[in-house]
C-alpha positions in Angstrom: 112.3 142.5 145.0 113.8 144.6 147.2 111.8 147.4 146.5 108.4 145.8 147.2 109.9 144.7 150.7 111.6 147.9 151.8 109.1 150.3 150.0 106.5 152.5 151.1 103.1 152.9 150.2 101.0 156.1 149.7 97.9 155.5 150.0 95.5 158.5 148.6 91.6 158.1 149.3 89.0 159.9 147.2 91.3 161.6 144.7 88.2 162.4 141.7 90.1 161.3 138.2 91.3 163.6 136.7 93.2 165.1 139.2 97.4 165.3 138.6 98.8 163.7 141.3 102.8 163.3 141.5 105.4 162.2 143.6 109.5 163.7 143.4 109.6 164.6 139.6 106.9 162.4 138.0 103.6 163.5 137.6 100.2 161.5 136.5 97.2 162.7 135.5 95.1 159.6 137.5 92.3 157.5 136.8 89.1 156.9 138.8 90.5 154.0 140.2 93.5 155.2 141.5 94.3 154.6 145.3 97.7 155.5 145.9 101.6 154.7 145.0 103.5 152.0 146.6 106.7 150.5 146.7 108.2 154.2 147.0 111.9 154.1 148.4 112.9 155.0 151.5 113.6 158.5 152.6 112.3 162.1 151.8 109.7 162.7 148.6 107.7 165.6 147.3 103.9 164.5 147.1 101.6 167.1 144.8 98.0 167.3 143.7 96.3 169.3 141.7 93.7 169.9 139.4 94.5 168.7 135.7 96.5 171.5 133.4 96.0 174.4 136.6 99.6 175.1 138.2 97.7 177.6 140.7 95.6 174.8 142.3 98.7 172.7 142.9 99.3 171.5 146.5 102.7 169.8 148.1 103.9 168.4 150.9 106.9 166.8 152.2 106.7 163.1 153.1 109.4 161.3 155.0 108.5 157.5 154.1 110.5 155.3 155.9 111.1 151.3 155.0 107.5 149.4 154.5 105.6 152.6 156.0 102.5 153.5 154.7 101.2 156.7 155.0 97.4 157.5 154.2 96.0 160.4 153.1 92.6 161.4 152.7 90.9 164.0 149.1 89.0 166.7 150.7 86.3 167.4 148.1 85.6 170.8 149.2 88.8 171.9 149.6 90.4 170.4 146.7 93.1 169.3 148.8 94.6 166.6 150.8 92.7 166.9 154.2 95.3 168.3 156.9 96.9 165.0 158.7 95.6 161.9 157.2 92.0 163.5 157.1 90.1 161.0 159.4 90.7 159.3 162.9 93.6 157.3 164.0 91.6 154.3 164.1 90.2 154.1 160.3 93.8 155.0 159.3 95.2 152.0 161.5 92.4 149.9 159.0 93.4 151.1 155.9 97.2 151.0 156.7 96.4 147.1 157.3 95.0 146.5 154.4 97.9 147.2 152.1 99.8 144.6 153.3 97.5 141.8 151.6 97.4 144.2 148.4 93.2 145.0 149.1 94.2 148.4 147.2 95.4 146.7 144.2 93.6 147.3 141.2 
């Protein structure tokens, strides 16, 4: 489909279940499993996180996701956050970017 070729993928690392994780206007509470969202369309999106049921905790950014982007982002335990930038170095993001493409993130 379309979608799955011009989609992006946002890939979240170490989010603890439980956590509500949304993107635009839908929010999840997620499992222990979860890894991310792909096939997200093209263009500008609201990502938030958050501990379950606590509107105070709630973090959000901005994410411009352009065609087949993916864009990694990395649950700082202590913070309770997304780590600022993708949270590690530019050369384990270039490994996890890579494997998206042959679905390793697929549950």
């Amino acid at each position: 489909s379309a979608r799955a070729e011009q989609g992006g993928t946002l890939l979240c690392l170490d989010v603890p279940g439980g956590t509500e994780f949304g993107v635009d206007c839908t929010i999840w509470s997620v499992g222990p499993k979860f890894q991310g969202v792909k096939m997200v369309p093209p263009g500008l999106h609201l990502s938030l996180a958050g501990g379950a049921g606590n509107d105070a905790t709630r973090i959000a950014e901005f994410l411009w996701i352009a065609p087949s982007e993916v864009v990694v982002r990395k649950w700082d335990l202590v913070n309770e956050a997304f780590a600022p930038g993708c949270g590690m170095g530019e050369e384990e993001a270039e490994r996890y970017k890579a494997g998206v493409a042959p679905d390793d993130f697929d549950a």
